[in-house]
VEXMILUM-694416 format. One line per field, with one value per residue: residue number from 1; residue in three letters; x, y, z of N, C-alpha, C in turn. Coordinates in steps of 0.02 Angstrom, whole numbers, plus 32768, in hexadecimal, padded with zeros to 4 digits. Layout:
N
finu	NUM,...
numi	ALA,...
n.u	X,...
n.v	Y,...
n.w	Z,...
ca.u	X,...
ca.v	Y,...
ca.w	Z,...
c.u	X,...
c.v	Y,...
c.w	Z,...
//
This chain:
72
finu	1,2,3,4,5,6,7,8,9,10,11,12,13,14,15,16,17,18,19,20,21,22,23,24,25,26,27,28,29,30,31,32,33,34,35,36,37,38,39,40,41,42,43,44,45,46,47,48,49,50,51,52,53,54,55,56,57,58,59,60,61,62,63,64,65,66,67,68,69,70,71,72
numi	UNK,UNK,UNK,UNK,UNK,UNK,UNK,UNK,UNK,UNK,UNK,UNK,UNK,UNK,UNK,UNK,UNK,UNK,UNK,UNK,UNK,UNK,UNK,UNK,UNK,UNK,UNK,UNK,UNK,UNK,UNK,UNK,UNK,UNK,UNK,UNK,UNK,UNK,UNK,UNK,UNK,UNK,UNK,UNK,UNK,UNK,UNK,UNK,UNK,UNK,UNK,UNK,UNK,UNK,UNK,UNK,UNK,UNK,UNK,UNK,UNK,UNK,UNK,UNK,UNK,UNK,UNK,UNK,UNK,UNK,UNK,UNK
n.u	CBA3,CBC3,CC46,CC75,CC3D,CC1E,CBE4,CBF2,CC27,CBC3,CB6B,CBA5,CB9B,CB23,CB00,CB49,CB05,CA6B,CAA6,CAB2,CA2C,C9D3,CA10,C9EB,C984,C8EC,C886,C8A8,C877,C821,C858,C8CA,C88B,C863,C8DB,C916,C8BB,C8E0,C956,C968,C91A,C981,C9E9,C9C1,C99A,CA01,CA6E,CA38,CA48,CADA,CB06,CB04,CA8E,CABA,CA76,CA35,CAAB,CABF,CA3E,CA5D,CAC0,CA9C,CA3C,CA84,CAC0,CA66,CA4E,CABE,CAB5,CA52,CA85,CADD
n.v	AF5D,AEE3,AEE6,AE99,AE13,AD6E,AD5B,AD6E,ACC6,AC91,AC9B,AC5B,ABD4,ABBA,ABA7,AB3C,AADB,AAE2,AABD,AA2B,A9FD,A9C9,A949,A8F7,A879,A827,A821,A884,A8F4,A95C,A9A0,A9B2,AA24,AA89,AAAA,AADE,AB58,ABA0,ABB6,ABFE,AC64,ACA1,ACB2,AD09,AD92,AD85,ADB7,AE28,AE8B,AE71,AE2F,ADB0,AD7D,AD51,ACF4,ACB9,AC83,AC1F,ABE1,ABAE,AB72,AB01,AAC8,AAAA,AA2E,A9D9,A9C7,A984,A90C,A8C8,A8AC,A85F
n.w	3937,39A0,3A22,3A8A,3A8D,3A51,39D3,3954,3930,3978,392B,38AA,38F5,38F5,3866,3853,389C,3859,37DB,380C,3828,37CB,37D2,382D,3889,3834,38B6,38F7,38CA,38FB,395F,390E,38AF,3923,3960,38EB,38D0,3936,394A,38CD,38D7,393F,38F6,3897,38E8,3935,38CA,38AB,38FA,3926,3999,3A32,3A93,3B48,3B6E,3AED,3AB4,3B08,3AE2,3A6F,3A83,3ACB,3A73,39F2,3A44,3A4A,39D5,39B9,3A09,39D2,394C,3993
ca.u	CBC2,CBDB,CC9D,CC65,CC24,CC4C,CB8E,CBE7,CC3E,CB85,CB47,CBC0,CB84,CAD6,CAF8,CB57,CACC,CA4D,CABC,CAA6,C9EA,C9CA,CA30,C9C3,C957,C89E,C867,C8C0,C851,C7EF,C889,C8D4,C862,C85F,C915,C920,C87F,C8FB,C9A9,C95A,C90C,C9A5,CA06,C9B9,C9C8,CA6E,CA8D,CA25,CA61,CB21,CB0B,CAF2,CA87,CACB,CA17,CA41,CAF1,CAA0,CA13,CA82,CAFC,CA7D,CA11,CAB5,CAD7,CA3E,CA45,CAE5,CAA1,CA22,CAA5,CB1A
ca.v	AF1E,AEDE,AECB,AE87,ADD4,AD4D,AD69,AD43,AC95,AC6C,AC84,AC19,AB95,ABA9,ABA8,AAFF,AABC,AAED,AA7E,A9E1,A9D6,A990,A8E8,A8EA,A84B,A832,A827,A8D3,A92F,A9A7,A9B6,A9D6,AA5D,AABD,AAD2,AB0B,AB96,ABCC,ABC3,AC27,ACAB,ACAE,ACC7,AD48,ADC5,ADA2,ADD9,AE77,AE8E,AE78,AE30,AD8D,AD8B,AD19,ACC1,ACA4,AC48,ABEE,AB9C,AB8F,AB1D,AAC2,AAB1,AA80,A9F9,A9AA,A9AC,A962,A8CC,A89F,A880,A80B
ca.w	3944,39F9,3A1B,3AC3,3A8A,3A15,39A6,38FF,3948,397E,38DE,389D,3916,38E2,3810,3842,38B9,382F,37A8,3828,3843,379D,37DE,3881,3870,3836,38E0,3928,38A4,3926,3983,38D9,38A6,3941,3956,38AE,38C7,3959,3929,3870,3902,396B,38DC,387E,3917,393C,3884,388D,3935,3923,39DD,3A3A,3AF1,3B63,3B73,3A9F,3AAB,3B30,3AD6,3A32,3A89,3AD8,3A3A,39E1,3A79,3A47,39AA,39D2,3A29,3996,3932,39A6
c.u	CBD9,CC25,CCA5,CC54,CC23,CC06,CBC4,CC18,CBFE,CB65,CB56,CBA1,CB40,CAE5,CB11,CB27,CA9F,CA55,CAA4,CA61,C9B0,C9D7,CA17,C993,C906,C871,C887,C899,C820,C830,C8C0,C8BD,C85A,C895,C91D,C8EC,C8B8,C93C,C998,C94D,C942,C9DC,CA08,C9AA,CA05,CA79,CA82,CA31,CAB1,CB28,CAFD,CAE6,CABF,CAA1,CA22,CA67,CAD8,CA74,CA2C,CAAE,CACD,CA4D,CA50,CAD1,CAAF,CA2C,CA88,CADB,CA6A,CA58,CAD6,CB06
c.v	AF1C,AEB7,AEA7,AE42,ADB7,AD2F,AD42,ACE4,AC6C,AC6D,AC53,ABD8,AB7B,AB8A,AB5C,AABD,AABB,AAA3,AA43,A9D0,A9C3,A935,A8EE,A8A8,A85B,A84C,A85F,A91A,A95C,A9AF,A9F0,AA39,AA99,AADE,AAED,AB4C,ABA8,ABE4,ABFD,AC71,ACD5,ACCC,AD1B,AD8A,ADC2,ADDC,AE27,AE9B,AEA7,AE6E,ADF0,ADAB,AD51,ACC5,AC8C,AC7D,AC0B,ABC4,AB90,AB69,AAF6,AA92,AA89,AA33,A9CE,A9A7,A962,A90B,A8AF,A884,A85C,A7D6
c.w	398D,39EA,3A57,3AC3,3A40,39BE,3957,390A,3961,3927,38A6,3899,38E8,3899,3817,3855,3875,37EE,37D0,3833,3803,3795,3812,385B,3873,3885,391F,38E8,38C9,393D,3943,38B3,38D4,3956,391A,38BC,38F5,395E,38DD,389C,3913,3944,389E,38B2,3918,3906,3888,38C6,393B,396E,39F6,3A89,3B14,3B57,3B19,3AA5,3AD3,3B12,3A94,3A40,3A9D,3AA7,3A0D,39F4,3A63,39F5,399A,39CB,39FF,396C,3956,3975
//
């Protein structure tokens, strides 16, 4: 377990991201689909990991941001 970075607080993120891209609309369905293939990736390292990169938090907030902005 890394005591150095906040890996299970991202994973969090992700499991809640994950819940929201079922309410993404019809027409964010590729967008849909490929954050999910990479948030499911990103998350099953972390796990087996017990670690987040930087590069990771980074495109899990930004993938979050935009999932974000589908649902305004």
């Amino acid at each position: 377990m890394c005591a150095e970075c906040s890996w299970q607080d991202v994973l969090a993120n992700i499991e809640q991201a994950l819940e929201q891209i079922p309410d993404l609309p019809e027409r964010a369905e590729d967008f849909a689909n490929s954050v999910d293939e990479k948030l499911c990736s990103i998350h099953e390292w972390i796990t087996e990991n017990e670690h987040v990169t930087e590069p990771q938090e980074t495109a899990v907030a930004n993938m979050i941001a935009a999932i974000d902005r589908w649902l305004e």
